[in-house]
C-alpha positions in Angstrom: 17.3 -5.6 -8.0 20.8 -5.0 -9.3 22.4 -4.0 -12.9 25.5 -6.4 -13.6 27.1 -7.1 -16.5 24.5 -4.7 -18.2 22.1 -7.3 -17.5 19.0 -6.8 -14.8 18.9 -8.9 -12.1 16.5 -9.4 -9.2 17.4 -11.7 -6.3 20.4 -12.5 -7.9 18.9 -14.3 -10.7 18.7 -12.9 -14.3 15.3 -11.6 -15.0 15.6 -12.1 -18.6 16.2 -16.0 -18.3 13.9 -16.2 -15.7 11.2 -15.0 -18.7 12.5 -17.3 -20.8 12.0 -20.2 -18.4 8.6 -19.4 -16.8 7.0 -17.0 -20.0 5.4 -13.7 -19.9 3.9 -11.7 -18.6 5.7 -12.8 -15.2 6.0 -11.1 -11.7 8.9 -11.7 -10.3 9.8 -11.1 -6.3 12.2 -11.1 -3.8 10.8 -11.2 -0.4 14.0 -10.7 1.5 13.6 -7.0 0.6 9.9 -7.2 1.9 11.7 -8.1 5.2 14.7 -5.8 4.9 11.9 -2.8 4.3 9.8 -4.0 7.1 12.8 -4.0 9.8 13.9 -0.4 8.6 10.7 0.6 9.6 10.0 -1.2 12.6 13.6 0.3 13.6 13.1 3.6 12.7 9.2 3.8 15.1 11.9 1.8 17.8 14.5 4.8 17.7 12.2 7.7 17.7 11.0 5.9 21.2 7.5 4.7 19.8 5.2 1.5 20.9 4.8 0.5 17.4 2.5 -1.9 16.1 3.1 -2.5 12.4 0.7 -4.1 9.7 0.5 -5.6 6.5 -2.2 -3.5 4.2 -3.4 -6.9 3.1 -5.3 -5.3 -0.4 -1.5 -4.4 -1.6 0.2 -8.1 -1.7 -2.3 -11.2 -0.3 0.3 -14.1 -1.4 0.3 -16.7 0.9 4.2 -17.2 0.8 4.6 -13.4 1.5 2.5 -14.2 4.5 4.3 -17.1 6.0 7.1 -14.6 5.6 5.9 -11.7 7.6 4.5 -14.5 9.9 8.1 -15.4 11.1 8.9 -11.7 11.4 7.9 -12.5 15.0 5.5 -14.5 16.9 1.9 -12.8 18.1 2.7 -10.3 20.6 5.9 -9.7 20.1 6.8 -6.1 19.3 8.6 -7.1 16.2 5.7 -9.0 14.6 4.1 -8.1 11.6 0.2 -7.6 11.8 -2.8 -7.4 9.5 -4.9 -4.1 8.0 -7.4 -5.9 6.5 -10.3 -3.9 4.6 -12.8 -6.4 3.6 -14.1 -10.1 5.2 -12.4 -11.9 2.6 -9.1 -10.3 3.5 -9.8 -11.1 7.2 -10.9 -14.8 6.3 -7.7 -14.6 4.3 -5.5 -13.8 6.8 -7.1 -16.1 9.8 -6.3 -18.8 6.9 -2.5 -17.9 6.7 -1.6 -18.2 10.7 -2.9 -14.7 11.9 -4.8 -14.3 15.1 -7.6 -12.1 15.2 -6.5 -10.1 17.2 -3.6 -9.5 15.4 -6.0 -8.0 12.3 -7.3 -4.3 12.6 -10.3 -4.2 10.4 -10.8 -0.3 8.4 -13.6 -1.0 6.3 -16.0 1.8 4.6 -20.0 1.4 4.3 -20.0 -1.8 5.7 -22.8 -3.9 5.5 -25.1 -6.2 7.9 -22.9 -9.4 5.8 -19.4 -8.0 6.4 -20.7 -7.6 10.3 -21.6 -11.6 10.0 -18.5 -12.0 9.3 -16.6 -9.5 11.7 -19.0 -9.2 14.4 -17.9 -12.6 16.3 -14.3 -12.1 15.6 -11.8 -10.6 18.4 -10.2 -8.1 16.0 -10.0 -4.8 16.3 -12.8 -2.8 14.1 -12.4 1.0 12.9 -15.6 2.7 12.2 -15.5 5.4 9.6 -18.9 6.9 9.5 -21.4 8.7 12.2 -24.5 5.9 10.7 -21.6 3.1 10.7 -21.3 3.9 14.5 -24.9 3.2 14.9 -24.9 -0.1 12.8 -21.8 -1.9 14.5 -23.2 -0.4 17.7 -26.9 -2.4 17.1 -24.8 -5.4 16.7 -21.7 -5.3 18.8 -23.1 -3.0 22.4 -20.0 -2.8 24.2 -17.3 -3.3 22.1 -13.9 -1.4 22.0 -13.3 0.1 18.7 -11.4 2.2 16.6 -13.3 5.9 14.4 -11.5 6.9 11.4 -11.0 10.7 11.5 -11.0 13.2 8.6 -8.9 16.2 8.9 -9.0 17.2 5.6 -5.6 17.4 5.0 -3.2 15.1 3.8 -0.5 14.8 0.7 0.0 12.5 -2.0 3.0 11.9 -4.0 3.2 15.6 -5.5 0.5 17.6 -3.7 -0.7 18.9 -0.5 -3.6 17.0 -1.4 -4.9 13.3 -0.2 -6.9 10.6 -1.9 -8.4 9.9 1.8 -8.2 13.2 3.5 -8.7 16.0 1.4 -10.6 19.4 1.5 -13.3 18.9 -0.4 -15.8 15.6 0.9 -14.6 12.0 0.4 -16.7 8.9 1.7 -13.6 8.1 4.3 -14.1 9.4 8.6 -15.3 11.8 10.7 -14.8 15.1 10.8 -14.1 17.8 13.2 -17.4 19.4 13.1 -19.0 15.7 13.6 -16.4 13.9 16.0 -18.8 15.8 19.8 -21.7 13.7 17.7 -19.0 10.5 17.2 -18.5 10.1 20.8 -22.2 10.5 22.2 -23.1 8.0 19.6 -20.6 5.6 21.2 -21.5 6.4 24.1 -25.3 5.4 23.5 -24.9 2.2 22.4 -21.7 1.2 25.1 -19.0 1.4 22.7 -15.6 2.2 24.1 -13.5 4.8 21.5 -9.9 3.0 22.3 -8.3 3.9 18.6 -8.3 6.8 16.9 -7.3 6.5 13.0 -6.6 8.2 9.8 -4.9 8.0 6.6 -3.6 11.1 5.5 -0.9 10.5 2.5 -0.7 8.5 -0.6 3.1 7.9 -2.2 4.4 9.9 0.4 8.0 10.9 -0.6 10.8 12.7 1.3 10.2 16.1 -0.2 6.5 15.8 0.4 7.3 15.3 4.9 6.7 19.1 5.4 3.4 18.9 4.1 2.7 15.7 6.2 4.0 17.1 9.3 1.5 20.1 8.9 -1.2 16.9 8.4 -0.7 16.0 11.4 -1.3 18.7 13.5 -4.9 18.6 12.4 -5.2 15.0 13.0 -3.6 15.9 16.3 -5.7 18.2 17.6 -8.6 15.6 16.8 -7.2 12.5 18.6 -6.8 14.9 21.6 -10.5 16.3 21.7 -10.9 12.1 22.4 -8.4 12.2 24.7 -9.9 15.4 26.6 -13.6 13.7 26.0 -12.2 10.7 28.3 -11.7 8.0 25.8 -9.0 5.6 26.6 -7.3 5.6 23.5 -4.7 2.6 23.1 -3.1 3.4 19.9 -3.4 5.7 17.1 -3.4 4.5 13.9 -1.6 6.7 11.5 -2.5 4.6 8.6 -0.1 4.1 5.3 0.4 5.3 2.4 4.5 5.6 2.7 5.7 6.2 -0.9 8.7 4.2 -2.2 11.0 6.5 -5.3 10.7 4.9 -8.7 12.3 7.7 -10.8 15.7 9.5 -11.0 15.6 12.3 -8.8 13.3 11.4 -6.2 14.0 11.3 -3.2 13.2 8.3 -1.2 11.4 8.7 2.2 13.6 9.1 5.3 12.3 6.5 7.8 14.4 8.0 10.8 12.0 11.7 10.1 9.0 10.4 9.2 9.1 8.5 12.8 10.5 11.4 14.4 7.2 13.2 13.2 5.3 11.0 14.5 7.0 11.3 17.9 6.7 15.1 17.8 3.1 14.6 17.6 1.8 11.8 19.4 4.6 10.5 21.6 3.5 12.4 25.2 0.2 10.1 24.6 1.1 6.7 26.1 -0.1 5.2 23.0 1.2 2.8 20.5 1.1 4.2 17.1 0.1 1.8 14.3 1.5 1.7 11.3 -0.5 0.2 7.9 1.7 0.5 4.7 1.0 -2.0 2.1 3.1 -0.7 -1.3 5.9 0.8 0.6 6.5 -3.1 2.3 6.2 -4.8 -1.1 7.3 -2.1 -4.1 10.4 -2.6 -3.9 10.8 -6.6 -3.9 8.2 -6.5 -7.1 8.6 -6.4 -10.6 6.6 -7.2 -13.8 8.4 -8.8 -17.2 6.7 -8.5 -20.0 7.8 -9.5 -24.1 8.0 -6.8 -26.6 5.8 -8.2 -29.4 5.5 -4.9 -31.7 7.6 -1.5 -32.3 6.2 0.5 -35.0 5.9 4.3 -35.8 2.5 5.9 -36.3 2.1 9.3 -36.9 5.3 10.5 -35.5 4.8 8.2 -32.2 6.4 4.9 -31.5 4.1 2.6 -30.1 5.8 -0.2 -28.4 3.8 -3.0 -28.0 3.5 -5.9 -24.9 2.2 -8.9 -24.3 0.4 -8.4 -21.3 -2.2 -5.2 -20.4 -3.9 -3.1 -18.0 -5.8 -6.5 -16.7 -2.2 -7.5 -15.3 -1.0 -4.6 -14.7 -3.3 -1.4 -13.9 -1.2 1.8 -12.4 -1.5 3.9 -15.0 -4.7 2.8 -16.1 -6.2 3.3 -12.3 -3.7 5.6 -10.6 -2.5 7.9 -13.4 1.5 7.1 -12.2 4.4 6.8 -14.2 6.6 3.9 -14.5 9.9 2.7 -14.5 11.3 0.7 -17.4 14.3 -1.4 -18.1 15.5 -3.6 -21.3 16.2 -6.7 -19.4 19.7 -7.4 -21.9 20.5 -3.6 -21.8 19.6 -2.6 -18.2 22.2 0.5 -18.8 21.7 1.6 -21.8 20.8 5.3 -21.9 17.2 7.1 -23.2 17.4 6.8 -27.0 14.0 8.5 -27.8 9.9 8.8 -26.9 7.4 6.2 -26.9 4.3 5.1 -26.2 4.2 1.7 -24.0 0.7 0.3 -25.1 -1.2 -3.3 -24.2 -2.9 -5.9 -25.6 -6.0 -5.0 -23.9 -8.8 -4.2 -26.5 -9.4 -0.9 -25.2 -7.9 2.5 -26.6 -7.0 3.5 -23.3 -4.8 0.6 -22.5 -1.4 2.5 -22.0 1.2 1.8 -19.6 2.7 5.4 -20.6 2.7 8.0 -23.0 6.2 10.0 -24.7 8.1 7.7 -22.2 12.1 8.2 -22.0 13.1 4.4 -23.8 16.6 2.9 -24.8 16.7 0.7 -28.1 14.4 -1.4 -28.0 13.6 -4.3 -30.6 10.7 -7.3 -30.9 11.7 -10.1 -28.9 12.8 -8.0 -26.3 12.1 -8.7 -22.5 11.2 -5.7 -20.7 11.2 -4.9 -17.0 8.6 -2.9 -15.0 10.1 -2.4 -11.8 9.4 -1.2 -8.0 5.9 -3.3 -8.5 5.6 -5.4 -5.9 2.2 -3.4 -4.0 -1.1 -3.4 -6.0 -0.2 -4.9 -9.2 -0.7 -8.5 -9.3 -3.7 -8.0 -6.9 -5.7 -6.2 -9.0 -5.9 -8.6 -11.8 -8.9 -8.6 -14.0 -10.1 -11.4 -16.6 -11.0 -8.2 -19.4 -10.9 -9.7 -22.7 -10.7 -13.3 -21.6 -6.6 -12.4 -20.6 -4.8 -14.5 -18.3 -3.3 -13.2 -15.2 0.6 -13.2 -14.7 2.6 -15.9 -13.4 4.6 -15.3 -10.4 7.5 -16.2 -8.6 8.4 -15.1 -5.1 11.9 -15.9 -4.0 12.8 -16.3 -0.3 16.8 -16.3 -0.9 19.3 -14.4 -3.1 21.3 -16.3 -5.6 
């Protein structure tokens, strides 16, 4: 995306037009920069001297054209290929459907039931297990089979604090922990199961200021995936997860690939493993955003609401997430904060606010507004609340 001419553009075509053409609300992408992203980091593992085995986190962008995309990224095997996190047996039917192999799928599922297994059991993925009765269940069904535990270290960091959706200090519903992991391994054991991955998602929005805080993650992850190592399971790769952040706002910082790899070599790079990689908004923010018409400004006690034609259904990161968006008047992409509104939806719900005493330029009726660096999440959380459409979409493959 690009500001020329005062007017926003996003691969290379005028946003505002392309509203016109096609209506609102209307996501609009372009997947070179899903590419571009996914090379930089791909690159940056290379460099710091990592086996690297990067994937899709299939829950954040499932478009079929996105996947024909990352398909050509390189062929099955190939250390530049682009695999699949998938979290659910839709997602992995999904992805079988769109050219990946399945071993090319690592499946991190929580509370998984006897149907998923149905599903999963037969398939030649691989399979992380994230609870000490989940290593029972798959073990009933699958004696034998090589997988992957999700570990707990409760720590971890999130865009802003030293504190993790996944891996915090108080109990979440995700991995194993320390005081549980001697217990992990016998139950393998028992039912034949070889331990060859050891996984974990520590960060969420992980920004550049927020590495020192990661790093310190890590070394309690670490000491973790070497009690396996010291137990005597082969491990293959560890699997660091995602949760890479990508800046949306003036001021932040954006993540610095070449350090965050160069943490990871610190940490895990004596192991002989490959390190897998799952990041799912940080691939597809960036080439992502949502256009929407401003249908109402009006003042209300002392607040200006300003009104679109699309809501939470479409579009749910505040509503879900609690984050703070990015806004741009498509006709005036430069023009300066003028005052403080209130972005609200057409959602019949109070709470349906994209943002509350937001920064805003002049902005009138008619209007086409941009909500940008929306490519992850977004459009694949639509809802049907209220009887509302989802968004259209357009996914671009070439810059004009």
């Amino acid at each position: 995306m690009r500001i020329e001419a005062g007017r926003l553009l996003v691969a290379g075509r005028d946003a505002e037009a392309l509203a016109h053409q096609h209506g609102t609300p209307l996501y609009v992408y372009d997947l070179e920069r899903v590419a571009e992203v996914t090379r930089a980091l791909q690159n940056a593992l290379g460099h710091a001297g990592l086996r690297h085995r990067v994937r899709l986190a299939l829950k954040a962008l499932r478009e079929p054209v996105l996947l024909r995309l990352l398909r050509r990224l390189g062929p099955p095997g190939d250390p530049m290929a682009v695999g699949m996190d998938a979290c659910s047996p839709g997602e992995v039917l999904h992805a079988l459907e769109c050219g990946f192999l399945p071993e090319e799928i690592s499946y991190t599922g929580t509370n998984v039931a006897e149907r998923d297994l149905d599903v999963i059991a037969p398939l030649a993925l691989h399979l992380n297990v994230d609870l000490l009765t989940q290593i029972d269940r798959v073990g009933r069904r699958c004696p034998g089979r090589a997988i992957g535990l999700r570990i707990n270290p409760r720590a971890g960091v999130m865009r802003g604090h030293a504190e993790s959706l996944y891996s915090g200090t108080g109990p979440t519903k995700f991995g194993i922990y320390d005081e549980d992991l001697e217990e992990a391994v016998g139950r393998a054991a028992r039912h034949g199961l070889t331990i060859d991955t050891a996984h974990f998602h520590l960060a969420n929005g992980m920004l550049d200021n927020e590495l020192p805080v990661f790093d310190e993650a890590l070394s309690a992850a670490e000491r973790m995936v070497r009690r396996f190592v010291a137990a005597g399971c082969p491990l293959q790769e560890v699997n660091v997860g995602g949760g890479l952040g990508t800046s949306r706002h003036e001021g932040e910082r954006p993540l610095d690939l070449d350090t965050y790899a160069g943490i990871l070599a610190r940490h895990f790079g004596d192991l002989d493993v490959a390190i897998g990689v799952e990041p799912g908004d940080f691939l597809t923010n960036e080439a992502g955003l949502l256009l929407a018409e401003v249908v109402t400004v009006e003042r209300r006690l002392a607040t200006t609401f300003v009104g679109l034609d699309c809501g939470w259904n479409v579009l749910n990161h505040h509503y879900v997430y609690g984050c703070d968006l990015e806004y741009v008047v498509c006709g005036r992409a430069d023009a300066p904060p003028a005052q403080h509104v209130t972005v609200a939806g057409h959602i019949n719900e109070g709470d349906d606010l994209f943002g509350e005493d937001v920064p805003f330029p002049e902005v009138a009726e008619g209007d086409i507004l941009a909500m940008v660096s929306l490519g992850g999440y977004s459009q694949s959380m639509w809802t049907d609340h209220c009887g509302r459409p989802r968004a259209g979409a357009l996914f671009f493959e070439d810059r004009a």
